[in-house]
C-alpha positions as CSV (number, residue, x, y, z in Angstrom):
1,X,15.4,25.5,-25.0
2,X,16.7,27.7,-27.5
3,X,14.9,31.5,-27.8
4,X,14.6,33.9,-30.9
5,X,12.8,37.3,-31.3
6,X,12.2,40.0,-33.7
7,X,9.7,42.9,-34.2
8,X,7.2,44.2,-36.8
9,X,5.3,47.6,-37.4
10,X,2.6,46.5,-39.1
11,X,0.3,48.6,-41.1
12,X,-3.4,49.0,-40.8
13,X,-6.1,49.6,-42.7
14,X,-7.1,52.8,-41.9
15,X,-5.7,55.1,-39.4
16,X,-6.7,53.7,-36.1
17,X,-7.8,56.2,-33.1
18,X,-9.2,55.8,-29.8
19,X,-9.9,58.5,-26.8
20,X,-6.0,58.8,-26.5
21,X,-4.6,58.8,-29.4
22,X,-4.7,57.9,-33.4
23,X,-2.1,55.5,-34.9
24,X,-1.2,54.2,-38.3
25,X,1.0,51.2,-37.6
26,X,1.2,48.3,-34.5
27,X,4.5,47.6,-33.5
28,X,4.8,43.9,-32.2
29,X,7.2,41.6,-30.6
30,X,7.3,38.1,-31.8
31,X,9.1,35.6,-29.8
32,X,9.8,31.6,-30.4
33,X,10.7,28.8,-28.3
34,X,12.3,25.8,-29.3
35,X,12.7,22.5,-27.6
36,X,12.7,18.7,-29.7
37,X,12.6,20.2,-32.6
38,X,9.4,21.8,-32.3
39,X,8.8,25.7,-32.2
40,X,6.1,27.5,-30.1
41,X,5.6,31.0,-30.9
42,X,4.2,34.1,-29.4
43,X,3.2,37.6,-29.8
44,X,2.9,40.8,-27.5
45,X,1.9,44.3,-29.5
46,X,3.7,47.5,-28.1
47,X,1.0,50.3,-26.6
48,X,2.5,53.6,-25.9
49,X,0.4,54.6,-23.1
50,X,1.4,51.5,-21.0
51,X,5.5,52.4,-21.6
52,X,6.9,49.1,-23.2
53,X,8.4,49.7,-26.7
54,X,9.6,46.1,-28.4
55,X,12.6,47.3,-27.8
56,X,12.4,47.3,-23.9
57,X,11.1,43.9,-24.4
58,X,14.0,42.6,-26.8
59,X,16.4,44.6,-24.1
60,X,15.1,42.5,-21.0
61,X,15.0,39.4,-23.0
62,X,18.2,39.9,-24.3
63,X,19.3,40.3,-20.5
64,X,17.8,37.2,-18.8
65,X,17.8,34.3,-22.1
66,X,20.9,32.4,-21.0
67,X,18.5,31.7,-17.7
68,X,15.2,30.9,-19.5
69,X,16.7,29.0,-22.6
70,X,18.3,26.8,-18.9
71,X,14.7,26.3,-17.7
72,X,13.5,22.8,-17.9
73,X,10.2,23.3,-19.6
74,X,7.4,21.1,-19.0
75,X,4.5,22.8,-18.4
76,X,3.3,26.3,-19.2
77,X,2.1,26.6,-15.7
78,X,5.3,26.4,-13.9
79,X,7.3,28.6,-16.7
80,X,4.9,31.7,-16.5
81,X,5.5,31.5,-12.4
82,X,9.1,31.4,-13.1
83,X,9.2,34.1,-15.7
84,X,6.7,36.2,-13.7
85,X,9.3,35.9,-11.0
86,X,12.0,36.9,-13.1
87,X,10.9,39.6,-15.5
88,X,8.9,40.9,-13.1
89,X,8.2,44.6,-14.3
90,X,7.4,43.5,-18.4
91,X,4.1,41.9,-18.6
92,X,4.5,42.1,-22.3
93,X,7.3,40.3,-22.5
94,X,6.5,37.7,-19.8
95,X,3.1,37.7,-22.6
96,X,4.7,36.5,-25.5
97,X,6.8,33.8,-23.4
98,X,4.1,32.5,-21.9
99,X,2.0,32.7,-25.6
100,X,5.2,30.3,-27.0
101,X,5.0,28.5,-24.4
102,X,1.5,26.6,-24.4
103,X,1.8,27.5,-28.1
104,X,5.2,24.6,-27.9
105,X,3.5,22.7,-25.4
106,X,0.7,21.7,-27.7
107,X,3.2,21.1,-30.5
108,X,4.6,18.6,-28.0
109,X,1.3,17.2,-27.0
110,X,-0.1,17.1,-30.8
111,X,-3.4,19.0,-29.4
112,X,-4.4,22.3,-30.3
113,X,-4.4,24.5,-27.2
114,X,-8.5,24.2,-26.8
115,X,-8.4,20.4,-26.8
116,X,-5.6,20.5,-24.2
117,X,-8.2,22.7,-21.9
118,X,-10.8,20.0,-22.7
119,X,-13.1,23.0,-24.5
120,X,-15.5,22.7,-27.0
121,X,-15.1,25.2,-29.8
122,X,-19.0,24.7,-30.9
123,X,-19.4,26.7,-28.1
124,X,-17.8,30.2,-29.4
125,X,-19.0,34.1,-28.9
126,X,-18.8,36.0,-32.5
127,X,-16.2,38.8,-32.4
128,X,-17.1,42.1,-32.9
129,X,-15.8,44.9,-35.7
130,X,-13.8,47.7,-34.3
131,X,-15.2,51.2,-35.9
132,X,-11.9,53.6,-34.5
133,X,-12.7,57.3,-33.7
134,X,-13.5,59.5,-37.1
135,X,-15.9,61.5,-38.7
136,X,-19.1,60.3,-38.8
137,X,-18.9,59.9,-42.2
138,X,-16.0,58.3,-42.2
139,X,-17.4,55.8,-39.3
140,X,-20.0,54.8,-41.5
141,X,-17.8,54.4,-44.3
142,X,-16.0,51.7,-42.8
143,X,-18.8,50.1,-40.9
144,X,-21.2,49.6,-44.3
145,X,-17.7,48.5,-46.1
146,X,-17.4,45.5,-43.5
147,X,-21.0,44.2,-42.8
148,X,-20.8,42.5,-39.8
149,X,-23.5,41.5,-37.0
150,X,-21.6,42.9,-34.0
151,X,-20.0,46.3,-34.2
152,X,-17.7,48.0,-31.0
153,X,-17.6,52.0,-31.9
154,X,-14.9,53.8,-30.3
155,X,-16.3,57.0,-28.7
156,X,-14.4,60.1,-26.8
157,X,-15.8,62.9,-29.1
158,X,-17.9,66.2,-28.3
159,X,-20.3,64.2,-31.0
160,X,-20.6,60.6,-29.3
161,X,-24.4,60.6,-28.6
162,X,-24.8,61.7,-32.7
163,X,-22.4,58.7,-33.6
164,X,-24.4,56.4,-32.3
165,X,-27.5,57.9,-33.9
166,X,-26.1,57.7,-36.7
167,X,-24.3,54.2,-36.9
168,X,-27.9,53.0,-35.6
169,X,-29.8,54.4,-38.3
170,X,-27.8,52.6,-40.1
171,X,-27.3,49.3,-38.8
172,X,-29.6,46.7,-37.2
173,X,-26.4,44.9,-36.1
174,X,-25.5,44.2,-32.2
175,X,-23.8,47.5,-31.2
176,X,-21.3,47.8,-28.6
177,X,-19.1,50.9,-26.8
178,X,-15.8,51.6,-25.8
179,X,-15.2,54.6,-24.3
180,X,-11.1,54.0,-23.0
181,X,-11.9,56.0,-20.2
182,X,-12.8,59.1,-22.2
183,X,-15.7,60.3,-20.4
184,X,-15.7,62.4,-17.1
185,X,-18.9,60.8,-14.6
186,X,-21.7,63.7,-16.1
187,X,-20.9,62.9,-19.2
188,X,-21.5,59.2,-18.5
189,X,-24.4,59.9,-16.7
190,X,-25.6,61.8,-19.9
191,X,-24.6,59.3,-22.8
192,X,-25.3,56.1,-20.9
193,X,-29.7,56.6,-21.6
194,X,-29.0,57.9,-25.3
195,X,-26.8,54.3,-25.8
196,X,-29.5,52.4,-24.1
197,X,-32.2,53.9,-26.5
198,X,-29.9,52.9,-29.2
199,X,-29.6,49.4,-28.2
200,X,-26.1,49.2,-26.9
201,X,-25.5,45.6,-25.8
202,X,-22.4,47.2,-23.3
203,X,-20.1,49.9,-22.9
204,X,-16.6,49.5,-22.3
205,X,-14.5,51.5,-19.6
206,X,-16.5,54.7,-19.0
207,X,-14.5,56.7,-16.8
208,X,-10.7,56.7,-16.0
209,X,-9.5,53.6,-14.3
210,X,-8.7,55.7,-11.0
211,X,-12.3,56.8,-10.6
212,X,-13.3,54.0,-8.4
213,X,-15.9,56.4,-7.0
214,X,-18.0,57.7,-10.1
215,X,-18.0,53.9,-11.2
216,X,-19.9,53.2,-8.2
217,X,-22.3,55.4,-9.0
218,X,-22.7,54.3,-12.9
219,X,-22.6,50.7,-11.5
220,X,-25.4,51.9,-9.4
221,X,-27.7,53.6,-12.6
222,X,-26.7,52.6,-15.7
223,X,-29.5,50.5,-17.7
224,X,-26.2,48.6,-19.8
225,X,-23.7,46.4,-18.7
226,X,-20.2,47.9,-17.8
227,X,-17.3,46.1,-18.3
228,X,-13.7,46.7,-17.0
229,X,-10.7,47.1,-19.6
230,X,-8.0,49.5,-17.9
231,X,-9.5,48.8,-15.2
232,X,-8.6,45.3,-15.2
233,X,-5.0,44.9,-16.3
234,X,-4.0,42.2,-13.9
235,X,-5.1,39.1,-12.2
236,X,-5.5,41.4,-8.8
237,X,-7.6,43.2,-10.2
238,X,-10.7,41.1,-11.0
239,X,-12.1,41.2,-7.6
240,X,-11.5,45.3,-7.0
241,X,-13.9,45.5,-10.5
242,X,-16.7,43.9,-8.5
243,X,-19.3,46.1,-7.6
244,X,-18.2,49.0,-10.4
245,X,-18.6,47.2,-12.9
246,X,-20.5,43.9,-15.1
247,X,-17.7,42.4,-16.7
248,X,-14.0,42.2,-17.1
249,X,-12.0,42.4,-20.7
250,X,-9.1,39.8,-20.8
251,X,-6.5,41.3,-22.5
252,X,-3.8,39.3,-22.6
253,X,-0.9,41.5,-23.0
254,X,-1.4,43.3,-20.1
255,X,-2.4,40.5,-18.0
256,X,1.2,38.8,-19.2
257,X,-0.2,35.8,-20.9
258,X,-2.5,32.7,-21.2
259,X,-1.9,31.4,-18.1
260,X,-3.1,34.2,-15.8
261,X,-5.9,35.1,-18.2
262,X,-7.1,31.3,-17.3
263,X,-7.2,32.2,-13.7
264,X,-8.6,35.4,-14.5
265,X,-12.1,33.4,-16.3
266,X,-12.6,31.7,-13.1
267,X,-12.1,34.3,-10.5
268,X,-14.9,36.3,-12.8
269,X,-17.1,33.4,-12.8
270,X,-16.8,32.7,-9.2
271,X,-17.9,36.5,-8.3
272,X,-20.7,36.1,-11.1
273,X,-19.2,38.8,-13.7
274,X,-19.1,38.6,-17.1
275,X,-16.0,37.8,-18.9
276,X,-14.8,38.9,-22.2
277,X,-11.5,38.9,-23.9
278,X,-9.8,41.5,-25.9
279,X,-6.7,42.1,-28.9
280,X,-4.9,44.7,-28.6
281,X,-4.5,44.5,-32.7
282,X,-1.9,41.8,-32.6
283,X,-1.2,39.9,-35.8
284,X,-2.8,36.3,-36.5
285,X,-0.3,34.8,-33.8
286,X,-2.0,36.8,-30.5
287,X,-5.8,36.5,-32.0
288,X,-5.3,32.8,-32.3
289,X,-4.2,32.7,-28.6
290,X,-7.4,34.3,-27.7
291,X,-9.1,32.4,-30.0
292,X,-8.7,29.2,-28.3
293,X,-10.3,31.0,-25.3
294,X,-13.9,31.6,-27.1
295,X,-15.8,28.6,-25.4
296,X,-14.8,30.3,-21.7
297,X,-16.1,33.8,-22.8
298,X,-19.4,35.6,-23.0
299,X,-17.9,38.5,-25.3
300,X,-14.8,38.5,-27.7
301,X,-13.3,41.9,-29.6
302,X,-10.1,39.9,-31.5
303,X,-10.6,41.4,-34.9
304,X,-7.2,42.7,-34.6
305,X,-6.5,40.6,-38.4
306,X,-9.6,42.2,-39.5
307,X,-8.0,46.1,-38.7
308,X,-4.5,45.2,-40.1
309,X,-3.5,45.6,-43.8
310,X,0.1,43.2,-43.0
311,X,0.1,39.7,-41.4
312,X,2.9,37.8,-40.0
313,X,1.1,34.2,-40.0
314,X,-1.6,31.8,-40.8
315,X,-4.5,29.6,-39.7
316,X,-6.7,31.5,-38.1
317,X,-9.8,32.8,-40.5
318,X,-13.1,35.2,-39.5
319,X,-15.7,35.4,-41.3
320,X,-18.9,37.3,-40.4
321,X,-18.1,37.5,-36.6
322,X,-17.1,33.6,-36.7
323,X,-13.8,32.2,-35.7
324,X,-12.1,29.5,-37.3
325,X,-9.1,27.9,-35.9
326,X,-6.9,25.1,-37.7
327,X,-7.3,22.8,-35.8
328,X,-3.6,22.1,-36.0
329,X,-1.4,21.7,-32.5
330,X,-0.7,24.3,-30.1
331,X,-1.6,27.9,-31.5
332,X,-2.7,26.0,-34.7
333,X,-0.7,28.8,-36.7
334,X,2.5,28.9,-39.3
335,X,4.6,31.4,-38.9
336,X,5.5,33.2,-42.6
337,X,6.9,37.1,-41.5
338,X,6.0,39.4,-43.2
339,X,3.6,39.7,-46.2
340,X,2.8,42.8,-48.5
341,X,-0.8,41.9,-48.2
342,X,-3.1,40.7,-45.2
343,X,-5.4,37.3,-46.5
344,X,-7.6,35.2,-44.1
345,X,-6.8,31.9,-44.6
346,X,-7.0,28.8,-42.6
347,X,-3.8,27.3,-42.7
C-alpha cells in the first residue's frame, strides 16, 4: 500500500459563524491509498476547537506510514481496528484513513460504497441548508438567495428567538436549530416554546456537552426533538445521550471514520434514537462518504459543497435538498485539487 497526503484551505462563500466562532476558510487534510493500481481517497476538515491542525495530522502520519503502507489491507473493518490502535489520540486522522480505505475497497470491489452495504439509495433523507450566525438581514439574505425546503439556522445570539421570527415569516420551509452548545439551561427553557411556535422540526445541542444535568431536564420538557452533536463525538457515547436527548448527529470526523459511524446507526436504533449525520464543511470527497449513509439516517446536514466557494473533487451533486451520487465504485468521486470555482457536477 502506498500513502500520500496534502492539505487545502478552502474558501467559502460567506464568512461562516457559529456560537464559537466565525471563519472564512476550511482547512482539510486529504489522504490516498493505493493498492493494485487503484486509489481510495479520503478527507478529514481541521476544527480549531477540537485541537487537530492538518498539520498534526500530516505529523502523525508522517510518523507511523512505513507501518500502515506494511498492513495487508483487506477489509476496511480490520484496518480502522488496527489504525484505531495505532493512532490512537487523532481521530481525524484515523478519519480520512478509514474514508480511503472503504473508498479503495469499493474500487476493488467495482461497487459503490452503498451497494457494498446492500442499501437502497431510493431511500434518502434531503439535506438541509446551513444559514451561519449573522444579522438578520444578512440571514435572510442568504436563505431567500438559496431556496431550499429544509433550512438548519445557527443560533447563539442575544436575538435568537427574533431570528427565527423572522426566517419564519419568511419561509414555509422545514426549519431546523443548532445551537453548538450556546445556550445556558434558562435560556433553553425560554427559546425552546418560541421554536416550537415556529415549527422547528429539532434543535441541535442546546446546552454545553458537560451539562448532563440541565439536558435531563430539557429532555424532560421540551415539545422538539433534541439531538446530540458534541455530545456525541464517539461511538461510547451513544448510549450516555439516552435519556438527554432524541437523536444523535454522526459526524464522522470526530467519530474517526465510516466504520465506527456504522456501528454508531445501530447502537441508536437499538436504544430507539434518532440518527442523523453531519459535515463538518468537508469538500465533495467527506459529503460523498456521508452520502452513501443517507438510506440508514432519519436527518442529514452534508451541504458542506453547498457553503464552499472551492472544491477539490467530483461526482457528488445537490439539488434542492436531493443527493445524487455517481454511482461509480467506492466514494464514486474523481479527485481534481483544487479549482478556482466550486460547480455541482455529477462526475
Amino acid at each position: 500500500m502506498k500513502i500520500e497526503h496534502t492539505a487545502y484551505n478552502l474558501r467559502f462563500k460567506y464568512p461562516f459563524t457559529i456560537a464559537r466562532g466565525t471563519k472564512t476558510h476550511q482547512p482539510t487534510f486529504i489522504v490516498s491509498l493505493e493498492m493494485f493500481g487503484e486509489k481510495g481517497y479520503g478527507e478529514a476538515p481541521a476544527i480549531t476547537y477540537y485541537h487537530i491542525p492538518v498539520e498534526k495530522m500530516a505529523s502523525d502520519l508522517e510518523n507511523k506510514k512505513r507501518l500502515i503502507e506494511k498492513f495487508s489491507f483487506t477489509e476496511p473493518d480490520r484496518f480502522w481496528h488496527f489504525l484505531h490502535h495505532l493512532i490512537p489520540d487523532n481521530p481525524f486522522l484515523v478519519c480520512a484513513l478509514d474514508m480511503a480505505a472503504w473508498d479503495l475497497f469499493g474500487k476493488l470491489k467495482k461497487l459503490p460504497l452503498y451497494a457494498c452495504w446492500k442499501l437502497d439509495m431510493r431511500q434518502a433523507p434531503l439535506t438541509d441548508y446551513t444559514i451561519g450566525i449573522d444579522t438578520i438581514e444578512k440571514m435572510l439574505e442568504k436563505m431567500l438567495a438559496r431556496p431550499w425546503p429544509i433550512y438548519k439556522i445557527k443560533l447563539g445570539t442575544e436575538y435568537d428567538a427574533d431570528i427565527m421570527r423572522s426566517i419564519r415569516s419568511h419561509t414555509d420551509a422545514i426549519l431546523r436549530v443548532d445551537a453548538n452548545s450556546g445556550w445556558t439551561l434558562q435560556q433553553a427553557l425560554q427559546m425552546l416554546p418560541a421554536l416550537a411556535e415556529c415549527g422547528v422540526e429539532i434543535v441541535e445541542q442546546p446546552l454545553a456537552r458537560e451539562d448532563r444535568e440541565g439536558m435531563r431536564v430539557l429532555f424532560e420538557k421540551s415539545p422538539i426533538p433534541l439531538i446530540a452533536d458534541e455530545s456525541c463525538v464517539s461511538e461510547q457515547d451513544v448510549e450516555k445521550c439516552q435519556g438527554l436527548f432524541h437523536g444523535i448527529n454522526i459526524k464522522l470526523t470526530k467519530c474517526s471514520g465510516l466504520t465506527p459511524a456504522l456501528r454508531m446507526i445501530g447502537t441508536a436504533r437499538e436504544l430507539n434514537m434518532k440518527v442523523m449525520a453531519g459535515g463538518m464543511n468537508e469538500s465533495t470527497i467527506g459529503s460523498a462518504a456521508v452520502g452513501h449513509l443517507l438510506p440508514l439516517l432519519d436527518y442529514v446536514d452534508m451541504d458542506g459543497i453547498l457553503l464552499l466557494d472551492q472544491d477539490i473533487a467530483t461526482g457528488l451533486s445537490i439539488e434542492m435538498g436531493r443527493v445524487t451520487l455517481s454511482g461509480k465504485p467506492g466514494l464514486g468521486i474523481d479527485f481534481t485539487g483544487l479549482r478556482t470555482e466550486h460547480t455541482n457536477s455529477n462526475a
